[in-house]
C-alpha positions in Angstrom: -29.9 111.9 -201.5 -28.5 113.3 -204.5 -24.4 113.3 -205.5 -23.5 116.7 -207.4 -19.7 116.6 -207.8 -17.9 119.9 -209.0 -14.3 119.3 -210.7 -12.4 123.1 -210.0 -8.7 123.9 -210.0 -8.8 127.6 -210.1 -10.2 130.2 -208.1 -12.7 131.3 -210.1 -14.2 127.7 -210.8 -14.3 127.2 -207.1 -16.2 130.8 -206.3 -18.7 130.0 -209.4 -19.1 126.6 -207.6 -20.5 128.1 -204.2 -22.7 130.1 -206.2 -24.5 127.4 -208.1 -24.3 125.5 -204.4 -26.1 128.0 -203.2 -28.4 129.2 -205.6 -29.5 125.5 -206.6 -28.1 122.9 -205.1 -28.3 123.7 -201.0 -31.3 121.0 -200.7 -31.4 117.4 -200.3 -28.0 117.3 -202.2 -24.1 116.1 -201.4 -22.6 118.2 -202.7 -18.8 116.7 -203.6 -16.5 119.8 -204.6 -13.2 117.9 -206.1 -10.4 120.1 -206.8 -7.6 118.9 -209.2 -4.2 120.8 -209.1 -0.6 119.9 -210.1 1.6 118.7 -208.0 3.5 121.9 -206.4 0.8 124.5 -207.7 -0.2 127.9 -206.3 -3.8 127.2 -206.3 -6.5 126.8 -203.8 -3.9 125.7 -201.6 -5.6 127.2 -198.2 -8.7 125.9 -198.1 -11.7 125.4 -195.3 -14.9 124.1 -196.0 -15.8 123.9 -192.2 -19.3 125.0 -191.6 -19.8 123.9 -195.3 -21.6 120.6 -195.0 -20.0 119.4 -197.9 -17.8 116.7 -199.0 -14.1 118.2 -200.0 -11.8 116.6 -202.1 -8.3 116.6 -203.7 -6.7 115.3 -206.9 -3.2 116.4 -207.2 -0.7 114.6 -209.4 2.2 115.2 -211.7 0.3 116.6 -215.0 3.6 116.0 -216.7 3.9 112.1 -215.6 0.9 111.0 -214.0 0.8 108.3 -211.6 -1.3 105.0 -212.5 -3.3 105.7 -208.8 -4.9 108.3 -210.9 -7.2 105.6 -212.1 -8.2 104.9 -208.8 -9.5 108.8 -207.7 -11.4 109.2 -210.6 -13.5 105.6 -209.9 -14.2 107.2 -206.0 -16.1 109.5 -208.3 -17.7 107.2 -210.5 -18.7 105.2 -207.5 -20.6 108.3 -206.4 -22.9 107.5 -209.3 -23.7 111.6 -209.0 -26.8 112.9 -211.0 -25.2 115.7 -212.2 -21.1 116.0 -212.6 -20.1 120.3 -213.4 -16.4 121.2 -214.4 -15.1 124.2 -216.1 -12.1 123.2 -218.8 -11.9 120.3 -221.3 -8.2 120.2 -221.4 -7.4 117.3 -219.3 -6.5 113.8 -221.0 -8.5 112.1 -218.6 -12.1 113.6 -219.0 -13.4 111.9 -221.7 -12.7 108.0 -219.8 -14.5 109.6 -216.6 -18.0 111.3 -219.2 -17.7 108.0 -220.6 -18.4 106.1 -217.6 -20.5 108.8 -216.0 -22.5 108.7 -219.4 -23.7 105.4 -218.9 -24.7 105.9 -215.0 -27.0 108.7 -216.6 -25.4 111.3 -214.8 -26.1 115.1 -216.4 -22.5 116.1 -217.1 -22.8 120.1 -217.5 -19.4 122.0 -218.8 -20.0 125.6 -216.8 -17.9 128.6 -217.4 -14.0 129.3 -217.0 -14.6 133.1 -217.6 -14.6 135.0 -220.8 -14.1 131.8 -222.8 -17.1 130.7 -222.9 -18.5 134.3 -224.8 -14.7 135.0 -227.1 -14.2 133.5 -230.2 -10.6 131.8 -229.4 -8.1 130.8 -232.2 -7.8 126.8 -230.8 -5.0 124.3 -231.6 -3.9 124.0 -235.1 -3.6 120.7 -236.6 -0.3 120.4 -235.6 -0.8 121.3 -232.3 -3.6 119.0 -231.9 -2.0 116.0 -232.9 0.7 117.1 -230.2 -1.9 116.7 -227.5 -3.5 114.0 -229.0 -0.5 111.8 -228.9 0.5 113.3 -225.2 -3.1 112.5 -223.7 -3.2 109.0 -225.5 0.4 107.9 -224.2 -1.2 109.6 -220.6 -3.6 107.0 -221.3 -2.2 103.9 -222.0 0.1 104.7 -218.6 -2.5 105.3 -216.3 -5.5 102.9 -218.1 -7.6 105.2 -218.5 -9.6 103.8 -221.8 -11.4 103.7 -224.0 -12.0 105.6 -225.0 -9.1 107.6 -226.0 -9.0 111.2 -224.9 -10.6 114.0 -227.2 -8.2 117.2 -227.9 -10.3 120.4 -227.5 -12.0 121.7 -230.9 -14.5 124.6 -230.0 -16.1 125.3 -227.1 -17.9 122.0 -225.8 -16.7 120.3 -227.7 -17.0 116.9 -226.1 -20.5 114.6 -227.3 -20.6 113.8 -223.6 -21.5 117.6 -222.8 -25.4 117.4 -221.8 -25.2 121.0 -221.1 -23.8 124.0 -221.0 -24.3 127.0 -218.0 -23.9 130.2 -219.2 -25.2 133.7 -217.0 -25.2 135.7 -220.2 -26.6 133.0 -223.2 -27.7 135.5 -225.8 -23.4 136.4 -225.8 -22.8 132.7 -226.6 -22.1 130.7 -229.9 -23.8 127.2 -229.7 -21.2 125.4 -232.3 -22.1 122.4 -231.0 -25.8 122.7 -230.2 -25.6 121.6 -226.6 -28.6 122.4 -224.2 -27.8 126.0 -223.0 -29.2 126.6 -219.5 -28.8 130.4 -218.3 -27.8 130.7 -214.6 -27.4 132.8 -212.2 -26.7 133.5 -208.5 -27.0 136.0 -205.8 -23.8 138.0 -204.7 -25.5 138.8 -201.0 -23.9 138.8 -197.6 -24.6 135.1 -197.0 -22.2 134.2 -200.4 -19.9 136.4 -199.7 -19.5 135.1 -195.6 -19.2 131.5 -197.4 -16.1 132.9 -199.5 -14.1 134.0 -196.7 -14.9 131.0 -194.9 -13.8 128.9 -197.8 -10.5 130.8 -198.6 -9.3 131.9 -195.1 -9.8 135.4 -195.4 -9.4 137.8 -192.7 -11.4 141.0 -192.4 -8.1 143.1 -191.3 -6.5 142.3 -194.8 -9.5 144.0 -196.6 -9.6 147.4 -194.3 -8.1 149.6 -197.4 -10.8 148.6 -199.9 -13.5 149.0 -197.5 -12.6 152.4 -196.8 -13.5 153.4 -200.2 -12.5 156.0 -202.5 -10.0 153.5 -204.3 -8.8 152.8 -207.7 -8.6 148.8 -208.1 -6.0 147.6 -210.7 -6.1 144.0 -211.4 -3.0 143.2 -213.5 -2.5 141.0 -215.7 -0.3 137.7 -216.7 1.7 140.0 -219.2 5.1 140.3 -218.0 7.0 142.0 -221.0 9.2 145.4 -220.7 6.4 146.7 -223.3 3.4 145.8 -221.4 5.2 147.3 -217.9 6.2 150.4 -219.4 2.6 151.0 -220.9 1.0 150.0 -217.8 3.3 152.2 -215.6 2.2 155.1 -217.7 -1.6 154.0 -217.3 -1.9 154.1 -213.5 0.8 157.3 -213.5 -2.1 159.1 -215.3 -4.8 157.7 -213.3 -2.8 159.1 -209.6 -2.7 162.3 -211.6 -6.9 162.3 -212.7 -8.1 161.1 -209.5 -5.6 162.5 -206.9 -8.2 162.0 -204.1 -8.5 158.2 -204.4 -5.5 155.6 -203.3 -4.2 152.7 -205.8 -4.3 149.4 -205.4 -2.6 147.2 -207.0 -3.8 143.3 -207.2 -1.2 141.2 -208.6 -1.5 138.4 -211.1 -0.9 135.1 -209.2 1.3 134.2 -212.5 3.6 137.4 -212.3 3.7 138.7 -209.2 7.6 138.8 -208.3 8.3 140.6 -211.9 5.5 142.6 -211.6 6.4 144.0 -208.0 9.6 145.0 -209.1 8.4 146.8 -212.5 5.7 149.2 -210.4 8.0 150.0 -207.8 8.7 153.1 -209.9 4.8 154.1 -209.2 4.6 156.4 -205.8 1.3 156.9 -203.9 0.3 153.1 -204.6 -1.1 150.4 -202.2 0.0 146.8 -203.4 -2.7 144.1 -202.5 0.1 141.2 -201.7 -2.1 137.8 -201.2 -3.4 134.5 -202.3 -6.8 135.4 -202.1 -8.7 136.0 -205.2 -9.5 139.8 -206.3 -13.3 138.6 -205.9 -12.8 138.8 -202.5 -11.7 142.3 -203.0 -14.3 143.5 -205.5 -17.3 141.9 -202.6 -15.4 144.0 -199.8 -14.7 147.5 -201.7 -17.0 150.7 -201.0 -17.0 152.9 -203.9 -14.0 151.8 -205.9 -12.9 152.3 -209.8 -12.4 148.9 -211.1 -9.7 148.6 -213.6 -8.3 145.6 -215.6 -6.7 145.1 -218.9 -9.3 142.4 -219.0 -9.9 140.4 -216.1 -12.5 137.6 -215.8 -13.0 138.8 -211.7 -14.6 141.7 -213.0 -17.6 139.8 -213.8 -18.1 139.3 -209.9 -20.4 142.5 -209.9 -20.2 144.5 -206.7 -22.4 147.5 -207.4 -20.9 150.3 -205.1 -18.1 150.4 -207.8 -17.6 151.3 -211.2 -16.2 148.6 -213.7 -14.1 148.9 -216.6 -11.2 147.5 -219.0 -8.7 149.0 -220.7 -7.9 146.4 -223.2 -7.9 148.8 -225.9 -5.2 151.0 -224.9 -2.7 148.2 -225.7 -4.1 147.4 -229.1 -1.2 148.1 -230.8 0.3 145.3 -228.5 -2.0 142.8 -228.2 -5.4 141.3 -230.1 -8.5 141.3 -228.6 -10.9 141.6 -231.3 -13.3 138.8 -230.9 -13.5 139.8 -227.2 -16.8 140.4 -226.0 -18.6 142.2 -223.3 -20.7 140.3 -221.7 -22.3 142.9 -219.1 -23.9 146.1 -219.3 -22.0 147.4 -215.9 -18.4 146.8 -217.9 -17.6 149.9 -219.5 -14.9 149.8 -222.5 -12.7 152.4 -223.1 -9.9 153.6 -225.5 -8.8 156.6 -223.4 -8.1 157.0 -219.6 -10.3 160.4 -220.0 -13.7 157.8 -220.3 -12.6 156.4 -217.0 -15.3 158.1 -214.8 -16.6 158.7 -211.4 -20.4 159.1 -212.3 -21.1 156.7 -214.9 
């Protein structure tokens, strides 16, 4: 039988995971989902893959000092000889000694999508900046032993030569730079994979009832936390109460700002505040006719179609950039005014 091993450390990564489990890799396969995190993170820290069949494991270290044992969990992996390896970021130090040795076990080592990065034109390190993390990943190195070779610093997208592929649900939105293998993917949002979430994360049905009940406007902030950002925002879902006085708010706060954030909207009245650790794609799979608002949030690309999607990114474009950001999806509407926000598009 078949090793796939999966490298996540977000929520996202791990929900994409299930999917492709799911959708291609449920058969005559063990699948190994490793999941990496810090030491003392706020990520995927309630987990249950009971019911699952698969093999669940954990790497969690000190990113800032890591410990020479770290040698030793990435060779549990390499001894899994798996034929195909996915993971979703290239900025750990230690990547390019595990392709390396992966490489010449033939295993497929596939780089799948961490959102909207894999379709946005990002402005990466500098040169300074790069030599930064160069010198930081090779000192990394020589600590823990992990080389040669000596780590690679993050140029475009895929940018590693050990990249045989890259996934991507929406290819004709992606820039090949490197002229990998693109494979399009995709995966089925259905009852079954969204039972398998809530398994996964620990979810209970009671802590969904207000979504379900429809009529709802979602609002998934952001990681913003400025006095600028609040006060716009503020003003945002103030005029959205007043346009659509016959749906409740909910509010679904970013993991990353969630104390500041709860106490800058706690001028907003008629509001619902969706307090948890479980990701807003649990949310957007439960809701029943629900507006779907983000700045610009990767979640929104979980596609639930009893609601309507949109981002608002433009209405802070005196505040922040966005324009080499793309829209991947033909259910996303963009707007530049709250008056496009609307019920029967």
């Amino acid at each position: 039988m078949d090793n796939i091993v999966y490298i996540v450390s977000t929520e996202y990564q791990l929900i994409l995971t299930i999917g492709i489990i799911k959708q291609y890799h449920s058969m005559n396969c063990n699948n190994v989902v490793v999941r990496v995190s810090p030491i003392g993170g706020k990520r995927l820290n309630n987990l249950n893959f009971t019911g699952t069949c698969w093999d669940y494991r954990e790497i969690v270290y000190d990113y800032n000092n890591p410990p020479k044992t770290l040698k030793d969990d990435l060779q549990q992996i390499i001894c899994l000889k798996p034929r195909k390896l996915y993971f979703f970021l290239e900025n750990k130090f230690w990547l390019n000694y595990l392709f390396s040795k992966l490489h010449k076990n033939k295993t497929t080592i596939i780089l799948a999508p961490d959102g909207m990065k894999v379709y946005n034109n990002h402005h990466y390190y500098t040169t300074k900046q790069r030599a930064w993390l160069l010198l930081k990943g090779i000192k990394c190195s020589l600590h823990t032993k992990l080389f040669p070779p000596f780590p690679l610093v993050e140029k475009t997208y895929a940018t590693s030569k050990y990249i045989d592929e890259v996934w991507v649900e929406h290819p004709q939105y992606y820039n090949n730079i490197t002229n990998k293998r693109v494979v399009e993917f995709h995966y089925a949002i259905d009852g079954h994979f969204v039972n398998i979430l809530m398994n996964v994360f620990v979810a209970k049905d009671d802590d969904f009832l207000t979504i379900k009940e429809g009529a709802t406007i979602l609002f998934l902030d952001s990681g913003y936390d400025t006095e600028d950002y609040y006060n716009r925002t503020i003003s945002i879902l103030n005029e959205l109460i007043g346009k659509f006085p016959n749906r409740k708010l909910l509010v679904k706060y970013h993991p990353l700002s969630i104390s500041k954030a709860q106490k800058a909207f706690s001028s907003i009245k008629n509001k619902a505040e969706v307090n948890s650790s479980y990701p807003a794609e649990l949310y957007l799979a439960a809701a029943k006719d629900a507006i779907v608002i983000s700045m610009v949030s990767t979640s929104e690309l979980f596609f639930n179609p009893n609601c309507k999607y949109f981002w608002i990114y433009k209405l802070y474009s005196d505040m922040y950039s966005y324009d080499a950001m793309k829209n991947p999806t033909d259910y996303i509407h963009v707007v530049k005014d709250i008056n496009q926000i609307r019920e029967d598009l």
